[in-house]
C-alpha positions in Angstrom: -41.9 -50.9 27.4 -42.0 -49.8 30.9 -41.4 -46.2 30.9 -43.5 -42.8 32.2 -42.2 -39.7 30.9 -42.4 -37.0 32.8 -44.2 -33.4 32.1 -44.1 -32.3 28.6 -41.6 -35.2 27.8 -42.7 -37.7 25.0 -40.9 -41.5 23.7 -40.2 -41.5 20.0 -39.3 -44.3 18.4 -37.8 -43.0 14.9 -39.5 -44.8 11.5 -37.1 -46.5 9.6 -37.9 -46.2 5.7 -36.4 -48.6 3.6 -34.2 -47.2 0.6 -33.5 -49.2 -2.2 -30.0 -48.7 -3.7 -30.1 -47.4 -7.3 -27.1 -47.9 -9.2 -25.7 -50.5 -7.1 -24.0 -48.1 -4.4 -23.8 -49.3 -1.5 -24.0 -46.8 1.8 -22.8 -48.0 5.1 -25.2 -47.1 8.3 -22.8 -44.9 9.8 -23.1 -42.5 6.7 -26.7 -42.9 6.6 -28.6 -39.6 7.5 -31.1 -41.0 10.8 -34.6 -40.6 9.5 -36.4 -37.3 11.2 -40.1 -39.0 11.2 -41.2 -41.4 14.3 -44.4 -42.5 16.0 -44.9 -41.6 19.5 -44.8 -44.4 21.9 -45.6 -42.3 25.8 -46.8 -39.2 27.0 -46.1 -37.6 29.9 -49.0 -35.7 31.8 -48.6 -32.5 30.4 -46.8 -28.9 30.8 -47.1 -27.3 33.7 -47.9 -23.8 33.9 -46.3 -21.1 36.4 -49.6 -21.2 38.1 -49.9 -24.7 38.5 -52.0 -25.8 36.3 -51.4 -28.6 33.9 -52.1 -28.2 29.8 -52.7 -31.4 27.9 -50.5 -32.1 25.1 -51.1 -31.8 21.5 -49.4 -35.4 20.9 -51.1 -39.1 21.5 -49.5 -42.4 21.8 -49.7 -43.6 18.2 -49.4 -40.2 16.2 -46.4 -39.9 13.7 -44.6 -36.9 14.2 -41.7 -35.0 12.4 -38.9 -33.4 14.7 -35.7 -31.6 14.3 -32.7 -33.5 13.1 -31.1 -32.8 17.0 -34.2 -33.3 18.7 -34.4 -35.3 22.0 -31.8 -37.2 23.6 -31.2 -41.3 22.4 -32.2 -43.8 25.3 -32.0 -47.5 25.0 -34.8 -50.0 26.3 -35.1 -53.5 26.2 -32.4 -53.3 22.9 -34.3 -51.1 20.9 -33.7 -47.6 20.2 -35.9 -44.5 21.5 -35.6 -40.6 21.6 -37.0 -38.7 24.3 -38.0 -35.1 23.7 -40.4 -32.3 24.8 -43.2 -31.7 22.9 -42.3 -28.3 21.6 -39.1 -30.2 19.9 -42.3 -31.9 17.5 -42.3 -30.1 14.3 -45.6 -31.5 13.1 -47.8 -34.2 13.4 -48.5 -36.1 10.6 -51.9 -37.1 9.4 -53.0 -40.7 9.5 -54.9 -40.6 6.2 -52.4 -39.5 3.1 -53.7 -36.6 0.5 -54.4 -37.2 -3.0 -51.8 -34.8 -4.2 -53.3 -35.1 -7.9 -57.2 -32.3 -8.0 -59.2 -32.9 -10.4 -59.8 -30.3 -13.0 -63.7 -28.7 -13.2 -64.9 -27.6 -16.5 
């Protein structure tokens, strides 16, 4: 892909998760909510601040984020889909290694 966002811009491409049908139901694409979670595939440089200066962003190429269910605007490159939004549009960035949700109990 051959694309520079600018500023505080980012390239998403969304995560598609795969849903099994139960019950033998069968749901078209165009009545199919699009998922909300992507990983980020470009960075721009970073905000700029009213006195010049430019802040880093938060997000790297490679993190998988969650965003808003209008975030961003849809672009198409080299036939596959992207969204490109600012970086406050990112809800959260989701962590690489998942969490046991199950604690042990001490006695």
């Amino acid at each position: 892909m051959k694309i520079r966002p600018l500023y505080d811009r980012i390239v998403v491409k969304r995560i598609e998760e795969t849903e099994k049908m139960q019950g033998g139901l069968y749901i078209p694409d165009s009545a199919k909510e699009k998922p909300q979670e992507g990983e980020v595939v470009a960075v721009g440089k970073g905000k700029r601040l009213e006195d010049g200066k430019v802040v880093a962003l938060d997000v790297t190429v490679g993190d998988r984020i969650l965003f808003g269910k209008y975030s961003g605007s849809d672009i198409k490159l080299d036939n596959e889909e992207y969204l490109i939004m600012r970086e406050d549009e990112v809800l959260g960035i989701l962590d690489k290694q998942p969490v046991s949700a199950s604690k042990s109990k001490a006695s």
